[in-house]
Structure formats: C-alpha cells, structure tokens
C-alpha positions in Angstrom: 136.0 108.4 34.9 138.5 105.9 36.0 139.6 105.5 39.3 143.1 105.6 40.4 144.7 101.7 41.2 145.1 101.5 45.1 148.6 101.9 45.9 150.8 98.8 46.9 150.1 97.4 50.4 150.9 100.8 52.4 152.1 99.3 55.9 154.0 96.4 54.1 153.8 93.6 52.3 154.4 90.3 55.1 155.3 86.5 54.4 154.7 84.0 56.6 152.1 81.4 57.5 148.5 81.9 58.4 147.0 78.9 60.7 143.9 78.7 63.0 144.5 78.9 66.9 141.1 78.5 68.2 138.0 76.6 66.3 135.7 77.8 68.7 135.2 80.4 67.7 137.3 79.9 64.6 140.2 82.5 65.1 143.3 83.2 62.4 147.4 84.4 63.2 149.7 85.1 61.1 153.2 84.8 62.0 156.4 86.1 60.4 159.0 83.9 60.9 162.4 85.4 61.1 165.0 83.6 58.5 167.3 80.9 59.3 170.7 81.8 61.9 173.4 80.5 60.7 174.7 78.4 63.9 177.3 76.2 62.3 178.6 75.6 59.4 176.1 72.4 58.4 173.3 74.2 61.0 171.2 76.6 60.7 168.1 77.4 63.6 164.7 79.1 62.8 164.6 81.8 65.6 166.5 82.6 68.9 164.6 79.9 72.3 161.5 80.5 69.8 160.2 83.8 70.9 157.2 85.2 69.5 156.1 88.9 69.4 152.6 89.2 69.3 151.2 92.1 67.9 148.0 93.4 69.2 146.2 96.3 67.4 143.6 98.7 68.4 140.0 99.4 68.2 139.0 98.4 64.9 142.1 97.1 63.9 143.2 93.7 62.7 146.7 92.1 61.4 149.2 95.3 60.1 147.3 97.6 62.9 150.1 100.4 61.8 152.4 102.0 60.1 155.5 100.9 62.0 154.2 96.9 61.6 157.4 96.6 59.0 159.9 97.9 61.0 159.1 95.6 64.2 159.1 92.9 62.0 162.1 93.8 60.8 164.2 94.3 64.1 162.3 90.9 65.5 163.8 89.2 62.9 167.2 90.9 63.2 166.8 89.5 67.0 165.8 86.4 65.9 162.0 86.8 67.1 159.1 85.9 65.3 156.3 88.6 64.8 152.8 87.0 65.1 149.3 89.0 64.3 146.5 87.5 66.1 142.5 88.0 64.5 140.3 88.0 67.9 136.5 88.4 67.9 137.2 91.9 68.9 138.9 92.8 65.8 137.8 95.3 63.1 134.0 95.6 64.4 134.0 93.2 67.0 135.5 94.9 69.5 131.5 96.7 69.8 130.1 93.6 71.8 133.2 92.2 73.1 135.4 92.8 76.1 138.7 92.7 77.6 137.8 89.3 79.6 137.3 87.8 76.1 140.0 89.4 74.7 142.0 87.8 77.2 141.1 84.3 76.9 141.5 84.5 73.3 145.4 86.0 73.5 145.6 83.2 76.0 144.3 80.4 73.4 146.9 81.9 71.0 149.9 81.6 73.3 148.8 77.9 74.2 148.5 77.1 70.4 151.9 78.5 70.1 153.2 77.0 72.9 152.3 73.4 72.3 153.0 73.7 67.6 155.2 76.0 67.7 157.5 75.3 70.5 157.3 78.7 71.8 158.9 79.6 75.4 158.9 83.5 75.4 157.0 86.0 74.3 156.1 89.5 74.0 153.5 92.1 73.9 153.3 94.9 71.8 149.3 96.6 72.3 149.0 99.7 70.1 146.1 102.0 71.4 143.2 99.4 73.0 146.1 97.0 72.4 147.9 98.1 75.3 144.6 97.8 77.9 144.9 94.1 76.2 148.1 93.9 77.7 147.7 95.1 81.0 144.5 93.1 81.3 146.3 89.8 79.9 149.4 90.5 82.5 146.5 90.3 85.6 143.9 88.0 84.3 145.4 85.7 82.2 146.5 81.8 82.8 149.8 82.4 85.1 151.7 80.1 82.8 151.3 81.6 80.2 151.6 84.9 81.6 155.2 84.0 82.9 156.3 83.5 79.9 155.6 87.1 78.6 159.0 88.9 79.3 158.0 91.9 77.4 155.2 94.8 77.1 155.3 97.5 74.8 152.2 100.1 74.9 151.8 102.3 72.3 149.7 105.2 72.8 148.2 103.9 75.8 145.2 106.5 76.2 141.7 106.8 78.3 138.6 106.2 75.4 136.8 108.4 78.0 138.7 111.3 78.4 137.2 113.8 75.9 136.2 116.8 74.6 132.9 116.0 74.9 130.1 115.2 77.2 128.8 111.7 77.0 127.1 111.5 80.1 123.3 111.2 78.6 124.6 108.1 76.5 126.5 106.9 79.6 123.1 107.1 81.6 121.1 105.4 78.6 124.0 102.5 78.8 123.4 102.0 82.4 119.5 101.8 82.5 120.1 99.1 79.8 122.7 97.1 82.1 120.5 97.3 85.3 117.4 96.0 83.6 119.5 93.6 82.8 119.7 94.3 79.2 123.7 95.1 79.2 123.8 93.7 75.5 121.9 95.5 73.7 122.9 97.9 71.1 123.6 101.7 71.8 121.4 104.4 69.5 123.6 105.4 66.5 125.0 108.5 67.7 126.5 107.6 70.7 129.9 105.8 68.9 131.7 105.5 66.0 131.1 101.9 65.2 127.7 99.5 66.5 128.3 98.8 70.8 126.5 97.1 73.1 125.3 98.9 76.4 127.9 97.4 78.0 131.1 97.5 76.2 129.8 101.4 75.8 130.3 101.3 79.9 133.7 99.8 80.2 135.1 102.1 77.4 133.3 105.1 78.1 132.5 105.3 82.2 135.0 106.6 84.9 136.0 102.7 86.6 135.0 101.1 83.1 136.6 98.0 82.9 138.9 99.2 80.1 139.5 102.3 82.1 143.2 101.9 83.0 144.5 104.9 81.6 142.5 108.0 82.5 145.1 110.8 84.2 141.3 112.1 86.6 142.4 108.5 88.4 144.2 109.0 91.9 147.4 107.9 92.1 146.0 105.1 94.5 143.3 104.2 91.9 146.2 104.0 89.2 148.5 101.5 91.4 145.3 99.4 92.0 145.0 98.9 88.2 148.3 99.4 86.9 150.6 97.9 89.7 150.7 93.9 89.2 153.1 94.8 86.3 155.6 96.0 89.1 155.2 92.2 91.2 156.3 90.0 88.0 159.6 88.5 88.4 160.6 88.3 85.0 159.3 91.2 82.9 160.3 94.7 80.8 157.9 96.6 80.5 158.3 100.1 78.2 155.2 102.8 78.4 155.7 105.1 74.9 153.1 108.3 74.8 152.9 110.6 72.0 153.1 114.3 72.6 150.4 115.7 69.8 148.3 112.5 70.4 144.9 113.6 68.8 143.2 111.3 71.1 144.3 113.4 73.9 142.2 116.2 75.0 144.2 119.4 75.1 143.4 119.1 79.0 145.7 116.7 80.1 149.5 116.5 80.8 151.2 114.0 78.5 154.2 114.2 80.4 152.7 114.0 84.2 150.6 111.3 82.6 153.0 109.0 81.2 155.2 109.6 84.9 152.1 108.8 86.9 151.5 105.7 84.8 155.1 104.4 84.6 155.3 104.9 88.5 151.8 103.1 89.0 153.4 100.1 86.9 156.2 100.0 89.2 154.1 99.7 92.4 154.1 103.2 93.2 158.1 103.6 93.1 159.6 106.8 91.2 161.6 105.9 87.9 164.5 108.5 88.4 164.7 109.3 85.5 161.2 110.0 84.7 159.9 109.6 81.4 163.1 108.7 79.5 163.9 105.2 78.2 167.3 105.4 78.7 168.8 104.6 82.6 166.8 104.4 85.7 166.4 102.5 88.7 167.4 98.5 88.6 164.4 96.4 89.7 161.5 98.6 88.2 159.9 96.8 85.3 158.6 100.0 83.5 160.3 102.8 81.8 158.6 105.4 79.6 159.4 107.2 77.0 157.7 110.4 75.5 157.8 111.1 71.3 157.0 114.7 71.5 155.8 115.2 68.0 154.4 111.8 67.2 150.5 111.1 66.3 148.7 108.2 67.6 149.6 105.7 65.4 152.9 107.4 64.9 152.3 108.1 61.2 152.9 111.9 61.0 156.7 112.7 62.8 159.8 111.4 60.7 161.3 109.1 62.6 158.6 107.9 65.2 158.1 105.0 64.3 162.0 103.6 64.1 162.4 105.1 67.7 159.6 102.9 69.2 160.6 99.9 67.3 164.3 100.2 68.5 163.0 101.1 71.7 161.5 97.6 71.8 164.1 96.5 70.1 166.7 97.1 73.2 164.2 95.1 75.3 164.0 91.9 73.1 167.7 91.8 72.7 167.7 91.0 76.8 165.8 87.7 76.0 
C-alpha cells in the first residue's frame, strides 16, 4: 500500500541564508532577513540598527522549534528585525549530555559572529520551553557585552522539567551516586528519560536546585529572586513571561496564575507588577510583564489564536527598539 506524501513544510517554509558561527565545534544559523525599507527614493536599508531575533527552541528542538515560527518572522520583518535560528550542540538529541553553561557560550559565539559579519547591535531572545532557561541563564552568565546588547526576552512556556506527576527520586538517587564517584557523564538506564542523558544533565533537569531549575513554583519566593532577579538590575531590557493555562507539562498541582506572578515579580527583583499577570500597563521601571493564554498548549498549537497573541505580544516589545 502506498503511503500518503508528507504534507508541505507544516511550521513554514523560510528563506534566508544558512552560515557557520562556530567551527569548533562546527555550529549552523539560519537567518531570515527582513526585505529591503524603502528609506529614500534611490535608498533602500536591509533591516532597522540591524537587530536580530534569535530564536531558541526547546528540548529536542532545532531551527522552526514551533508552530508560531512564521508569524514571528513575519512581524520581525514588519519591524524591520531579522529572525535567526541557531543549531547548538544541545539541539535535537544533544541537549542529553550538554548543559546550560555550554548552551551559553554557544549563544554567546553566535552573537559575536553576528556582531562582527553581520553588523548586528541589538538583539533579542525569544526561548520556547528549555529555550527560556537558555535565556535566563545567557542574561546572568553570558559575556556582558554581548549581553547588553540583548534588549528583549520572550519566554514561552517557561516550566520546571521536574515538576511532575511522577516520582523520580530512585533515578535521581542513581544520577547522584554516578556524579559523586565522579562518573557525572555517564549515561542514565533507559527508563529514566525520554531521550539518552548523562547522570548529570539528568541532575540539573530533574533535581530540586538543578542547574536548569529556574522555574519550579515548590521554590521560595527568596529562592526564586536568587535565580530569577538579575533580569530586574539590567538597564536596558523588556522582558515579557507568557504561560499557558492547559500547559500539559504542568502538573494539575500547580497554580498557573500564582506561578507566572511569582516569577514575573522574582524577575523584577522582588517588586509587585500592579497589574499582575497582564501584558498590558504596569509599573514604569520593572523589566518584566507577564501574560497568561488561558487555553493555549505548550507549544501553542491547539487554541485559535495563541500563537498571533504571543507573537504580537513580542511584537509591541521590538517596536521600542
């Protein structure tokens, strides 16, 4: 019997040009240029002070990391931004015996490369899922030139891998035998993840105060601040926090909504928004604003509409740039 033909590219079909930022380890972007802006009558320029979006993906993902890839691209180029989607070593598989300190130099390689070839001065962040513990890590850890010129953070879905349904602690006490006999890199038995992980990317994913544990809503508000807060002392950034109501990453335990305000006030040094979750408003000076999709999925896939209203969300906070 013959099978069906795969459909046509499902999260968009993208032009652009694909060049290597990094030969060691050999790493690939590919970046959408927006089309010329008509400045004058004999001149046209590429893209508004050459900002670049960069568009980080999750766990397993790699360049078009979901279904609203399109529509950014779209209203970056409408703002005269280019959209850029990085490979790291931690895409697709990779991410198993990585971690955020080498996602981090990476991201930081790519913004050098575009800095120096492609003239870039500004950029953005846009993490989907793990994408957004890449952003909050790269906003802490990374080079503080290059991190100065990120004046914008979008986190999409940004959720604990911990937080469960179920108990992991037997794997989590395998993991940390491995690590203290100094063994941190070897591989965890099949059943204990989804995809091949070393003992020690299992720890920072999957144990309370892992190293990609910035999310969790069991975290004190003091323990949130002390991960979450350095977004609150940059000078120069906006930064928007978007949650999805029927996340199915979400155990049915926790509070989207008293999550999302915890988090949002954490990012802002441990100062209310007044206007709690909502984009829209709130109190000059705070860098982060959040903004709650009731009925939206993860990758915001399943709700009419999600998608557009993150994208324009971002959208409001490239135009100030």
């Amino acid at each position: 019997m013959k099978s069906s033909p795969p459909p046509l590219s499902p999260y968009g079909v993208f032009t652009g040009s694909l060049f290597q930022y990094s030969s060691s380890p050999s790493l690939i972007a590919f970046e959408s240029l927006p089309p010329p802006l008509k400045t004058t009558d004999n001149d046209t320029t590429s893209c508004k002070k050459n900002n670049k979006c960069i568009l980080i993906g999750g766990l397993s993902d790699g360049p078009i990391p979901t279904p609203y890839t399109k529509l950014l691209e779209t209203e970056c180029h409408t703002l005269g931004w280019s959209i850029v989607q990085p490979v790291l070593s931690s895409s697709y598989l990779g991410f198993g015996h990585g971690s955020l300190t080498r996602d981090t130099a990476e991201i930081g390689k790519l913004l050098e490369y575009l800095s120096i070839h492609h003239d870039a001065e500004q950029f953005a962040l846009v993490g989907h899922s793990t994408g957004c513990q890449n952003s909050i890590h790269f906003l802490k850890y990374g080079q503080e030139e290059l991190v100065e010129k990120v004046k914008v953070v979008a986190l999409q879905a940004p959720v604990s891998d911990r937080e469960t349904e179920e108990d992991h602690s037997e794997f989590i006490s395998h993991a940390q035998t491995l690590v203290e006999q100094q063994k941190g890199e070897e591989m965890m038995p099949r059943s204990a993840f989804w995809a091949p992980i070393t003992a020690s990317r299992y720890l920072s994913l999957m144990d309370v105060n892992g190293q990609d544990d910035f999310f969790s809503s069991d975290l004190t508000d003091d323990q949130l601040c002390e991960r979450l807060g350095h977004v609150g002392r940059k000078k120069e950034l906006d930064l928007i926090a978007v949650y999805s109501g029927k996340d199915e990453y979400v155990p049915s335990f926790v509070d989207k909504e008293v999550l999302l305000r915890r988090l949002v006030k954490a990012m802002n040094n441990g100062v209310e928004d007044g206007n709690g979750v909502k984009m829209e408003g709130g109190n000059q000076g705070n860098n982060a604003r959040g903004l709650m999709l009731e009925d939206a999925n993860h990758n915001l896939s399943k709700s009419e509409g999600d998608g557009a209203r993150f994208v324009a969300a971002v959208g409001r906070l490239l135009s100030r740039w």
